[in-house]
LONU-177044 format. One record per residue (C-alpha): residue in one letter; x, y, z. Coordinates in steps of 0.2 Angstrom, whole numbers. Example, Ala and Ser with C-alpha at 12.3 -4.5 7.8 and 13.67 -1.06 7.14 Angstrom:
# residues 2
A  62  -22  39;
S  68  -5  36;
END
This chain:
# residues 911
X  814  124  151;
X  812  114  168;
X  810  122  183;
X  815  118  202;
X  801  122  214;
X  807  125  232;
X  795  124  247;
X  798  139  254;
X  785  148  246;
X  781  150  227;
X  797  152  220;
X  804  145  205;
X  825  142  198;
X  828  136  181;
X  837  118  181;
X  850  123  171;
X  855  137  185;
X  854  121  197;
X  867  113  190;
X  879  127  186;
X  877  129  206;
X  880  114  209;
X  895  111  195;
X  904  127  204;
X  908  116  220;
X  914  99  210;
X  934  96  208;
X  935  100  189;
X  945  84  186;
X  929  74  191;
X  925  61  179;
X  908  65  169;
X  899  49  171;
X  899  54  190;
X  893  73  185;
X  879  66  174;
X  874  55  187;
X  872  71  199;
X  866  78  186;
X  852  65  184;
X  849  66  201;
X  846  86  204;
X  832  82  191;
X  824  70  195;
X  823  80  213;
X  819  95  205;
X  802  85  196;
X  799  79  212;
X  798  98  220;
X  787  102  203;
X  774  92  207;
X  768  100  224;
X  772  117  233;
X  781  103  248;
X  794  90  244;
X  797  73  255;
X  809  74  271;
X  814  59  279;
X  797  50  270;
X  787  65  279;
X  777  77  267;
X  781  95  272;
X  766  106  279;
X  758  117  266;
X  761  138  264;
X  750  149  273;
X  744  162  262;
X  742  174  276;
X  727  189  272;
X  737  199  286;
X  753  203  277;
X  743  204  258;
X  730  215  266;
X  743  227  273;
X  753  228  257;
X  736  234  249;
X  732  246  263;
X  750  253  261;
X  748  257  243;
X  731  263  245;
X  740  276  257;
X  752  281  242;
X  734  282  232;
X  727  296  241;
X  744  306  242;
X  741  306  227;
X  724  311  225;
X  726  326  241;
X  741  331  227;
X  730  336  213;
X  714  339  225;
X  718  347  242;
X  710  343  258;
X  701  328  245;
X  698  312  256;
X  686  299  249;
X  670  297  259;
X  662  279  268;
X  645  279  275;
X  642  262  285;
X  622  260  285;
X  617  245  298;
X  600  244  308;
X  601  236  325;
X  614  233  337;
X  621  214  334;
X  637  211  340;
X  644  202  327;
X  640  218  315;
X  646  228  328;
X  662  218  326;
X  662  220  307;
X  660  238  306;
X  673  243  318;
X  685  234  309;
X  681  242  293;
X  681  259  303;
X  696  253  309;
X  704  252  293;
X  697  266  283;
X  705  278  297;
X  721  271  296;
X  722  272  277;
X  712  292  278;
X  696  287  270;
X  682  297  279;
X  672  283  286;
X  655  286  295;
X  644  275  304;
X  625  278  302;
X  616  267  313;
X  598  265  311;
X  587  256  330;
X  579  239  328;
X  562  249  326;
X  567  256  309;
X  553  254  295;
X  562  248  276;
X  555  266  271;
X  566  274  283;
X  580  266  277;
X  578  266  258;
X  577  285  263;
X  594  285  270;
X  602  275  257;
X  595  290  245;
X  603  302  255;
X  619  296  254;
X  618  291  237;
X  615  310  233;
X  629  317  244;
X  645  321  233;
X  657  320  246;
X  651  301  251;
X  659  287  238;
X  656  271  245;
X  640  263  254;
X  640  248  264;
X  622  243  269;
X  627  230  284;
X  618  213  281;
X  607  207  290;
X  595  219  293;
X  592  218  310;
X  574  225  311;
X  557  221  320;
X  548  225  304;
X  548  217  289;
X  563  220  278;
X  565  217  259;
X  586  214  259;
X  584  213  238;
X  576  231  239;
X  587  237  253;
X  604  231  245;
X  597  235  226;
X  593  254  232;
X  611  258  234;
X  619  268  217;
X  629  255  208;
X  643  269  208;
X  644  270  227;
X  639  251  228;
X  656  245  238;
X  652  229  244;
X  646  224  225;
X  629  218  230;
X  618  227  218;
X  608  217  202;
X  618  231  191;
X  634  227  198;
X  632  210  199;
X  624  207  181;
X  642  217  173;
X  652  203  187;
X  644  189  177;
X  644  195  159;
X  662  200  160;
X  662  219  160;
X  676  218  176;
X  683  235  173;
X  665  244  173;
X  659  238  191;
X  661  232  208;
X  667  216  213;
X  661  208  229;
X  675  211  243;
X  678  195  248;
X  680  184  231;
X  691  200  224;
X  701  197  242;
X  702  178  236;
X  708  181  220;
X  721  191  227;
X  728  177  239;
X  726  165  223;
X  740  177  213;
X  750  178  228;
X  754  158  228;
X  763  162  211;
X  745  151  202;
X  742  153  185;
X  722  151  186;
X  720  149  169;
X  717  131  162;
X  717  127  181;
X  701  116  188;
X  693  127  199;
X  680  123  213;
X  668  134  223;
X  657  125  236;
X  642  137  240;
X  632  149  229;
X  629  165  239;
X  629  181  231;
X  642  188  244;
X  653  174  240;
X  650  157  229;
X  642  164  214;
X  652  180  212;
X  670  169  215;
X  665  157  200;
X  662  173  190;
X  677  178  195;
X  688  161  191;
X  678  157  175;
X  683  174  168;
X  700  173  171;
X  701  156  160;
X  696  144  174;
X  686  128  171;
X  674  131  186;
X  662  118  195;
X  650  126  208;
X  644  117  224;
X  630  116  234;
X  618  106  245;
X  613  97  233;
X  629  92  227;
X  630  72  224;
X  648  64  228;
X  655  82  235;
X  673  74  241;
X  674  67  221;
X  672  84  214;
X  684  92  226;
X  697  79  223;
X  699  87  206;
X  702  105  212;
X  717  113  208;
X  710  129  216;
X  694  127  230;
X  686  140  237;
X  674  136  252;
X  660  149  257;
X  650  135  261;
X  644  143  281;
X  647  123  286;
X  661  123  301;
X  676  109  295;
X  667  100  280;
X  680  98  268;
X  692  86  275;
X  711  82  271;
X  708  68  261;
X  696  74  248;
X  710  88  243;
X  721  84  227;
X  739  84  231;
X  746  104  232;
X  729  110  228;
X  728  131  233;
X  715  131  245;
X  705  147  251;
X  696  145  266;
X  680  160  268;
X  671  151  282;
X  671  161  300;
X  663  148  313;
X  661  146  330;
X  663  129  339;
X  664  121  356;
X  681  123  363;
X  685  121  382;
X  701  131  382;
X  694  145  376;
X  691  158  388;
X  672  160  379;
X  670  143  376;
X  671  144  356;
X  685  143  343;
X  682  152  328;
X  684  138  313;
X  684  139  294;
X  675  125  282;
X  689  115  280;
X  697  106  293;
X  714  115  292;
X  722  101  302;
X  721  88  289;
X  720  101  274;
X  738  108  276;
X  745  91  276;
X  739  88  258;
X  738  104  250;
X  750  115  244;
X  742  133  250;
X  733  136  262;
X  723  152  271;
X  720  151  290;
X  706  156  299;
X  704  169  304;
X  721  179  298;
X  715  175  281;
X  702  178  270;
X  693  190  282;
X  705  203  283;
X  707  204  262;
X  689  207  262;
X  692  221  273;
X  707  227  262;
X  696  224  246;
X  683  236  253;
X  696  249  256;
X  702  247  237;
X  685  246  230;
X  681  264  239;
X  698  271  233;
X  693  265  217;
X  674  275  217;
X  683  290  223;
X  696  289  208;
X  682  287  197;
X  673  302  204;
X  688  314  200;
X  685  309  182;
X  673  322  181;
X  675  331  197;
X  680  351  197;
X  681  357  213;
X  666  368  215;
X  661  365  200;
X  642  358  196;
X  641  342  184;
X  628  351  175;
X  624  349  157;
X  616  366  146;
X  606  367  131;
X  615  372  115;
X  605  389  108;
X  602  390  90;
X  594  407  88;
X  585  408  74;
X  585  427  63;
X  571  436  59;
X  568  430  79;
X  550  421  83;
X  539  427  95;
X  543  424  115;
X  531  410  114;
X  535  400  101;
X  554  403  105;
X  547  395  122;
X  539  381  114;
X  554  378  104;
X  564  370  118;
X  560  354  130;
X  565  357  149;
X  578  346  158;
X  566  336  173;
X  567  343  188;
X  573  329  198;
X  589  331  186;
X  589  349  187;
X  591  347  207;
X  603  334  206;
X  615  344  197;
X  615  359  208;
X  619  347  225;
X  602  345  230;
X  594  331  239;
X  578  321  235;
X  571  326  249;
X  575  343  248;
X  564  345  232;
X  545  342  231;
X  542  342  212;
X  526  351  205;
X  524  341  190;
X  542  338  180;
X  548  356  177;
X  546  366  195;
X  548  361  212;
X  548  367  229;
X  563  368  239;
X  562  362  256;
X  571  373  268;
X  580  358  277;
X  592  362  261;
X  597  379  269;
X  602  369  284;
X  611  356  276;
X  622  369  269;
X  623  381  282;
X  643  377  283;
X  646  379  264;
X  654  398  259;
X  643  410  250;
X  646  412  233;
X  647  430  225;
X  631  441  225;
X  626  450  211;
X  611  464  209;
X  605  468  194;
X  595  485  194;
X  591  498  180;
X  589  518  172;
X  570  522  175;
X  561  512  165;
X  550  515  149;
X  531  509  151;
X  538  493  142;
X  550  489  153;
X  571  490  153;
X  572  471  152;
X  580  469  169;
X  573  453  172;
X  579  447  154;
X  598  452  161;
X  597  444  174;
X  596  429  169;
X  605  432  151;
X  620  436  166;
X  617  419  173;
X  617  410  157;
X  635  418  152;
X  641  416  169;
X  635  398  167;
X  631  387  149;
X  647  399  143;
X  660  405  154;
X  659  390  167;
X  655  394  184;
X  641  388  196;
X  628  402  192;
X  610  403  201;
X  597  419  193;
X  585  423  208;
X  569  431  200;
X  551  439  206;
X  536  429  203;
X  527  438  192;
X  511  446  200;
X  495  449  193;
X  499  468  187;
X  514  459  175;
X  505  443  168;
X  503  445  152;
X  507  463  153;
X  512  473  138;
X  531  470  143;
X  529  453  135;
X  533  436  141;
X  531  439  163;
X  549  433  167;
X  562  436  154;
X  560  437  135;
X  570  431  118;
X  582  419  121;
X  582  422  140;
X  568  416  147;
X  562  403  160;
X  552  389  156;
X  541  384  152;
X  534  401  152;
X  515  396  155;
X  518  389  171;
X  529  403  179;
X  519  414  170;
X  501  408  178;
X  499  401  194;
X  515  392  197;
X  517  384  211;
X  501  394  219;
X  512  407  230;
X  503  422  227;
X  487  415  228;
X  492  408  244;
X  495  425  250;
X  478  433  242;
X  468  420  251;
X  481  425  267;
X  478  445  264;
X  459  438  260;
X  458  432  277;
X  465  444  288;
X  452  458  281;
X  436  446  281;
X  440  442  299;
X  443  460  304;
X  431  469  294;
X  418  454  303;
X  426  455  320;
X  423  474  321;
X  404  474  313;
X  400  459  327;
X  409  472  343;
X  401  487  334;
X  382  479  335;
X  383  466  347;
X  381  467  366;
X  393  460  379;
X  380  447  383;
X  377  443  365;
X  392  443  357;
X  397  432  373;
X  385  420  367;
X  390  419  351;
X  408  417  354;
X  405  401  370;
X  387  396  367;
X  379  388  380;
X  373  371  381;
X  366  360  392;
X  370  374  407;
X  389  373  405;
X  401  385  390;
X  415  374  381;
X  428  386  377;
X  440  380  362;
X  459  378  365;
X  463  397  356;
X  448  404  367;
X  457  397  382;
X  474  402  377;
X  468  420  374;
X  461  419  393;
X  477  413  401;
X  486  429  390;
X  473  439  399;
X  478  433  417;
X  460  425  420;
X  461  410  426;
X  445  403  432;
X  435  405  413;
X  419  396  421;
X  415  410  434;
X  422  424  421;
X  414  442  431;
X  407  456  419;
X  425  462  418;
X  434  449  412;
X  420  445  399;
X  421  462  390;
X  442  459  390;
X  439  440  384;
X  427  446  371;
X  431  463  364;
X  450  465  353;
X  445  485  350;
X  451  483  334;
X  455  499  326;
X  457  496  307;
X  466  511  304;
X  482  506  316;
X  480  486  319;
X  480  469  309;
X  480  453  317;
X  476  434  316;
X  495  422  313;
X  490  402  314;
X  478  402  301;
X  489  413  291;
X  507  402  292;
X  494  386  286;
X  487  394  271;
X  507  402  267;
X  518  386  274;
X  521  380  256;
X  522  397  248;
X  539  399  258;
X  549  387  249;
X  554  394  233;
X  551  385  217;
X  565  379  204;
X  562  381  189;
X  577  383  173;
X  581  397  160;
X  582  389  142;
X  599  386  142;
X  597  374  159;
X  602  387  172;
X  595  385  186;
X  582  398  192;
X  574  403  210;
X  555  411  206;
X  549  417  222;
X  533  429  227;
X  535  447  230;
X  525  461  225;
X  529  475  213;
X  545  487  218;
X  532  503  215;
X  522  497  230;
X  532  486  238;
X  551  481  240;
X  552  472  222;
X  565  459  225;
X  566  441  225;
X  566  432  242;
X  580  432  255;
X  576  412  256;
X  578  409  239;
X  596  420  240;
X  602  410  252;
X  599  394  249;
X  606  400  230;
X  622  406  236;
X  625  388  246;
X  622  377  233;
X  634  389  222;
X  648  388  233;
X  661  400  235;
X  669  402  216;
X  650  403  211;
X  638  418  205;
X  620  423  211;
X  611  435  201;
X  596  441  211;
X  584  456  201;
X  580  472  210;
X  563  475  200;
X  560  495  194;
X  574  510  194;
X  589  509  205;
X  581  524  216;
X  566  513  218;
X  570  493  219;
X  589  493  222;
X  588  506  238;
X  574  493  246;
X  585  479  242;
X  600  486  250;
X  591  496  265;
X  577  483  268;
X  584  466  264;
X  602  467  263;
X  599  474  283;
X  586  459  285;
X  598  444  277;
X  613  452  281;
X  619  448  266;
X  631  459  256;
X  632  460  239;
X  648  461  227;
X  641  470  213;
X  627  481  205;
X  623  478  185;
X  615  491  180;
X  605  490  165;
X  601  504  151;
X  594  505  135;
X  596  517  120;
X  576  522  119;
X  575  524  138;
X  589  535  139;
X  583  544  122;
X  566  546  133;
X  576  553  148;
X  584  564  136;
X  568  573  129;
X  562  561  118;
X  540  559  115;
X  530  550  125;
X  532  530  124;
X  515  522  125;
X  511  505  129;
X  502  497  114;
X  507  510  101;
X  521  510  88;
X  537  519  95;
X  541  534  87;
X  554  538  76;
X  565  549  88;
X  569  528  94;
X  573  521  79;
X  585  535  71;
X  602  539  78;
X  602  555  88;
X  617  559  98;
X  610  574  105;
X  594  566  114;
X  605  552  118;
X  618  563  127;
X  605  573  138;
X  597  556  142;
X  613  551  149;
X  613  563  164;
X  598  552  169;
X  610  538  168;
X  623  548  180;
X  610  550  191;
X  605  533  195;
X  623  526  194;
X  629  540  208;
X  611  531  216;
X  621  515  215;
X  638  519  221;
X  630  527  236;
X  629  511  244;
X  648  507  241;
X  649  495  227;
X  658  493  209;
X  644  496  198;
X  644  488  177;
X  633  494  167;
X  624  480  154;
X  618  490  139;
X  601  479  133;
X  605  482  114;
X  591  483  99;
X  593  482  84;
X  591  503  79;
X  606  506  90;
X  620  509  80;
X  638  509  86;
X  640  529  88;
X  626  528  101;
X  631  514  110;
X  648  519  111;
X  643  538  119;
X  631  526  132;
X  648  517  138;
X  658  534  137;
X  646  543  149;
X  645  527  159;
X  664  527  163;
X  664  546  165;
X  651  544  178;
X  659  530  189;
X  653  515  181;
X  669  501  182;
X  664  496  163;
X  650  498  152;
X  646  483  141;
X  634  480  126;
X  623  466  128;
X  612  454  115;
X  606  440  128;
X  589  443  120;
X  592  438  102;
X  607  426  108;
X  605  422  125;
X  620  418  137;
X  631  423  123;
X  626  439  121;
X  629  441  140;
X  648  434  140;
X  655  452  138;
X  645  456  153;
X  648  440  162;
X  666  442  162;
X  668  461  168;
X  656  455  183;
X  668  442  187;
X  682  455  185;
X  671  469  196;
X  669  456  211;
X  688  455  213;
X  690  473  216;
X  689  481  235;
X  673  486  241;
X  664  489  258;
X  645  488  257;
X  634  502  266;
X  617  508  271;
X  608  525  265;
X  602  528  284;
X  604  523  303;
X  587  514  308;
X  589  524  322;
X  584  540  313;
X  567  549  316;
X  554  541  302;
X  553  557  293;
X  571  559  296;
X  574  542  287;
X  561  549  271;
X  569  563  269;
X  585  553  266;
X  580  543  253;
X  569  557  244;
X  583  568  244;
X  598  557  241;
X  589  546  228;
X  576  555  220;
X  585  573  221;
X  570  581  232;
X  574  597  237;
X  562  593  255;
X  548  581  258;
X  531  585  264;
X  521  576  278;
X  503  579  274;
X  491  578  289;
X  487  560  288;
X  505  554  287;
X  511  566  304;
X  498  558  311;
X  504  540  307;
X  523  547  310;
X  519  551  328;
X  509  533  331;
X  520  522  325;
X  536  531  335;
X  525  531  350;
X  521  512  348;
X  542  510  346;
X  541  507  325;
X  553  521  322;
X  567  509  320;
X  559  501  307;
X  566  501  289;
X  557  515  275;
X  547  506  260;
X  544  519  247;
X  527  516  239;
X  533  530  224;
X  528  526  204;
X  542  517  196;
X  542  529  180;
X  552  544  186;
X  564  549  199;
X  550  559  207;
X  535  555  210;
X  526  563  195;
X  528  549  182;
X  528  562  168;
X  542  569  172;
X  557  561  165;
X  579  565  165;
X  582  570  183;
X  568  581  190;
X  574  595  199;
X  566  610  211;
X  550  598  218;
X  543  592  235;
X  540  574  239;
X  524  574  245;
X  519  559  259;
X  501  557  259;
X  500  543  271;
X  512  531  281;
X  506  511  284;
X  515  501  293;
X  519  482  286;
X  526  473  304;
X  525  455  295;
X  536  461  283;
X  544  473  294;
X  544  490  287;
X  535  509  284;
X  530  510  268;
X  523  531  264;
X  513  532  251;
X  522  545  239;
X  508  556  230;
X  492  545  222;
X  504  528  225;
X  491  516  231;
X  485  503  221;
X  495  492  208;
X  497  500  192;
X  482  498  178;
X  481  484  166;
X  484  489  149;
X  467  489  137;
X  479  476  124;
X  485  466  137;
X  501  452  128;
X  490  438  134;
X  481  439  116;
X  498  434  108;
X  502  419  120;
X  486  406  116;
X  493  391  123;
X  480  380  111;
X  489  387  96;
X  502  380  88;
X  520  389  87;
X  529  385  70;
END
């Protein structure tokens, strides 16, 4: 069918509804010779119109169309408007994220970015501009181009070219160091490599060719089969546009400088584009008649009437040009604001692609499938049996930044505390503690549950899910408990590296604790045999008739009020030189100490064998300390989780012992309020409680454990009362986990929940996370998540405002059922020193054996009709608490004569 082309714009009429129009306004007695000969004459007209977008007027050639970027642009801005309704639709308060890198101040940039600023605001992307000064180093900014490239809520980054530095600058590194999927501007070798081979739908296309192709469809041109032209070869423009053309079915001839007969070659185009940075060199005359033409150039030339001085000019001399072609974009009011568009639709295009796998809140974090295997191998060789994820992946899946993380090898890594600060906006998430029943000598597998509770929580039911753990000390590696931090199929690895050194903490802190005695214990012997002169000598020598006192010697001076330290009088000597340190009552040297300790306090990341995530930070043992992991590596947990997420943080030791110094010492210190308390409890334990023999670490248990025997069981249970009435003190819903074995038959478990419900507990679940891992733990998992809905107001055993021995009397009676306490000489002492010295409002730290309620470890169930005896009171201030030392409590607990580590030979091979 023929077609009449009018030149108006690019608009086409079928010749046979030409001359129906036309044969509506004829007599119908005309004769049809005459009709035929009009007929003849619409067509031949009509082939006229066909052969350019113009037709002749008066032996004049019309003027060509101006494709105008301004209207096509704001059509695209309008429905990139209807996009994002969309998007805030199915994601609420949702708005794509542009970061605008540039370094220096040139206007012309300047220019640029706020008109891409300009645009992203109207259409609601979040556009920022991250301006870097002229003195910036390529390090500096590769680093900035990694922190956006890890920030979820950032889609697009425009790294603003050229790099206007002093130093030397790499623009291949720069542009290549940007993620292909936030890559915008399509610069990248990966983005660019797909442009050229094809793969259009799976990258970026530069902005300004994909704005081209835009004007091209809307002159109503068909590219394909057309002869296509490009004249330049950049990667911005020219050598992306013939990608561009070729794959849509173009026969395509690039052009450069060295480009022989360039007026021949674009006398064959039906489509040129000029990106050629030449102002007006393409003339009139070398176009082929009604040729589209797309003009890319932005020049600047000598112009009189210009208030400046200058015109802004493309590469073709649009004068000439529109008299010849048949389309033509204007500069500017052309290309330049497509390009602008097409980065606005490119950065609507990453954020689309983002929601693909976005869940709000939710981590894109992958878990390891468990197979476990029955009879079940040793901890070690279960261990062994898995290969960790790399921690840079690890970190990347919980939000957090490259330069948040300083790896220790591939499978742990410190976390910078910048993290916490980054997030310090972000809701908690739900806080968990996970306590326990007085434990046997082998442990009540506390530490397994917790993080069995984070695998459920995580690889199973779905939800963020952050276990925060104890590094295991030196009275627990190896110990007869097993594996040091969790066991089965709950474990983190790789367990020879948690379970050793680590990432050094606690040797950090013995080399710390080292330090403060040696000096002390030196500084005393020097004051106790030294004289004034002498020790005065020692400490300034003099040399060549003059004393050279160090920057700490003169700081000390100045504290002291002296201010003249060369004419020091006898006096001032004896203050300068003598601390009277009285070991009993004061410690103290702090410098030194934060260097030997300032890695120490970032905690290290490390995973549980399903992928988890896991915090492992230092802390002593609960029985002589508070026994909880840090209050840094909670926080920064309960960020990254978000607020739909679930930390589980371990409370080491009973709940009389651990969970009241996590609630009365650090909850008061973080100010962090838990949601839930899982208590866990075990068949034998609760048989022990009930009257059972005498567990014995490194002996068979006996057959009271293995045997079902309602009876023991049911008067262990009271134990379990006990402690749970320990944990509701404090005003939250308590679960209690059941850490099932493989004796325990269903009679006996079912009397454990039965008494647990009687006694308060919200729900009592059986638990396999050791022989399963996390879906052992589902039950449990799920009845937290149903506990941390319910009402609850979290509260403190005492007012730090009590007396000291009011405040021990508290806790012993409340806790451990003391009928009284007793201050022996030693500790009224202490208590009357440290209230004078105004440390009475200091928190209480129990140093009380983790084996009973009282502080008799042979004495299991609830213990009734005793005194708590307080042989001494010391006085932590770094930590900032008392800690009383309840009966013989001083030292960690005794290695056992068969320590585990005989069974965990890292040279032998696990099978």
């Amino acid at each position: 069918m023929q077609f009449l082309f009018l030149s108006s714009g690019p608009f086409k009429i079928p010749l046979p509804s030409v001359h129906y129009y036309f044969s509506s306004f004829l007599h119908p007695s005309i004769h049809p010779a005459i009709f035929l000969q009009l007929s003849a004459m619409l067509s031949f007209a009509a082939l006229t119109l066909r052969l350019g977008s113009t037709g002749c007027r008066g032996g004049r050639r019309n003027l060509a169309t101006i494709v105008s970027g301004n209207k096509t642009s704001q059509l695209v801005r309008e429905r990139l408007k209807e996009d994002l309704d969309q998007m805030r639709g199915q994601f609420p308060g949702f708005r794509p994220g542009l970061v605008v890198l540039q370094v220096g101040d040139r206007d012309d940039s300047n220019l640029y970015i706020s008109m891409k600023l300009k645009a992203a605001a109207e259409i609601g992307i979040n556009a920022s501009h991250v301006r870097l000064p002229k003195t910036a180093t390529e390090d500096e900014v590769l680093r900035r181009i990694v922190e956006v490239n890890e920030n979820l809520e950032v889609h697009g980054l425009i790294v603003q070219l050229p790099l206007d530095s002093i130093n030397p600058m790499d623009t291949e590194k720069v542009t290549n160091a940007v993620a292909p999927e936030k890559d915008v501007d399509g610069l990248t070798s990966i983005n660019a490599g797909k442009l050229s081979r094809g793969d259009l739908g799976d990258c970026f296309i530069p902005c300004t060719p994909k704005g081209c192709m835009k004007l091209i469809s809307q002159t109503g041109t068909s590219v394909a089969g057309k002869n296509a032209v490009v004249i330049g070869r950049s990667k911005i423009v020219g050598a992306p546009m013939h990608d561009l053309l070729l794959w849509s079915h173009a026969t395509v001839t690039t052009c450069h400088s060295k480009t022989t007969d360039l007026a021949a070659q674009v006398g064959r185009a039906d489509i040129l584009v000029v990106g050629a940075g030449k102002a007006e060199m393409v003339k009139g005359e070398w176009l082929k008649e009604g040729a589209v033409v797309i003009d890319c150039g932005i020049n600047h030339i000598p112009d009189d009437s210009k208030a400046n001085g200058m015109r802004v000019v493309g590469d073709v001399h649009y004068p000439s040009a529109k008299e010849k072609a048949g389309f033509i974009t204007p500069v500017p009011g052309g290309v330049g604001p497509m390009t602008v568009a097409m980065l606005m639709e490119n950065t609507v295009q990453s954020a689309k692609r983002f929601l693909k796998t976005y869940q709000p809140g939710k981590w894109n974090i992958s878990y390891a499938k468990l197979k476990p295997q029955k009879p079940q191998p040793s901890d070690v060789a279960i261990a062994h049996s898995f290969t960790p994820k790399t921690i840079g992946r690890l970190a990347r899946e919980v939000g957090l930044f490259s330069e948040e993380v300083e790896p220790y090898g591939t499978t742990r890594a410190k976390v910078r505390l910048e993290a916490l600060n980054r997030l310090k906006t972000q809701p908690n998430g739900k806080y968990l503690v996970v306590t326990g029943i007085t434990p046997t000598p082998l442990g009540e597998g506390t530490t397994t549950t917790t993080l069995g509770l984070a695998q459920a929580l995580g690889a199973h039911l779905h939800v963020n899910s952050f276990a925060c753990v104890r590094q295991p000390s030196r009275g627990s590696n190896f110990g007869v408990k097993g594996g040091a931090v969790g066991g089965g199929y709950c474990q983190v690895i790789p367990m020879e590296e948690v379970s050793l050194h680590l990432t050094s903490d606690i040797q950090a802190v013995m080399a710390a604790s080292s330090l403060v005695v040696d000096t002390i214990n030196a500084r005393v012997l020097c004051e106790s045999t030294q004289s004034d002169k002498a020790l005065f000598d020692w400490l300034v020598p003099l040399r060549d008739g003059h004393r050279k006192f160090s920057l700490s010697q003169l700081n000390r001076l100045k504290r002291l009020g002296i201010e003249k330290p060369e004419t020091l009088k006898p006096e001032e000597i004896y203050r300068f030189i003598r601390l009277d340190i009285d070991p009993e009552t004061k410690t103290g040297i702090s410098g030194v100490l934060a260097t030997l300790m300032r890695d120490a306090v970032k905690p290290s990341l490390m995973q549980t064998m399903e992928g988890t995530p896991v915090f492992v930070h230092t802390c002593p043992l609960s029985d002589i300390a508070q026994g909880n992991s840090s209050i840094l590596a909670d926080q920064i947990a309960l960020k990254l989780v978000g607020p739909e997420g679930f930390v589980v943080t371990e409370a080491e030791g009973g709940a009389e012992l651990g969970m009241e110094k996590f609630f009365d010492i650090k909850c008061r210190s973080s100010g962090l309020h838990p949601d839930v308390v899982v208590m866990v409890a075990s068949v034998p334990a609760l048989k022990m409680h009930g009257g059972g023999p005498a567990v014995t670490a490194g002996s068979a248990m006996p057959k009271e454990y293995s045997a079902e025997n309602l009876t023991l069981l049911e008067n262990g249970c009271n134990h379990l009362k006990r402690q749970l009435e320990n944990a509701r003190a404090f005003g939250l819903p308590v679960v209690v986990a059941i850490n099932t074995f493989s004796t325990d038959t269903d009679a006996e478990l079912g009397l454990v929940c039965e008494q647990a419900k009687l006694a308060g507990a919200l729900e009592a679940v059986p638990c396999s996370h050791w022989a399963e891992g996390g879906a052992g733990a589902v039950a449990l998992g799920q009845a937290v998540q149903r506990a941390a809905e319910t009402p609850h107001q979290m509260n403190f055993l005492y007012d730090l405002e009590m007396p000291i021995d009011d405040k021990i009397r508290v806790i012993a009676k409340s806790m451990y059922g003391a009928d009284d306490v007793e201050l022996l000489p030693q500790a009224q002492k202490k208590v009357a020193l440290f209230s004078k010295q105004g440390l009475g409002n200091l928190p209480i730290c129990m140093a009380k054996t983790h084996l009973s309620l009282s502080h008799d470890p042979e004495r299991k169930g609830v213990p009734t009709g005793f005194t708590l005896p307080i042989r001494d009171i010391h006085a932590n201030l770094g930590a900032g608490f008392l800690y009383p030392l309840v009966g013989t409590t001083s030292v960690p607990p005794q290695s056992p004569a068969f320590s585990c580590f005989h069974d965990n030979d890292f040279s032998t091979e696990s099978k």
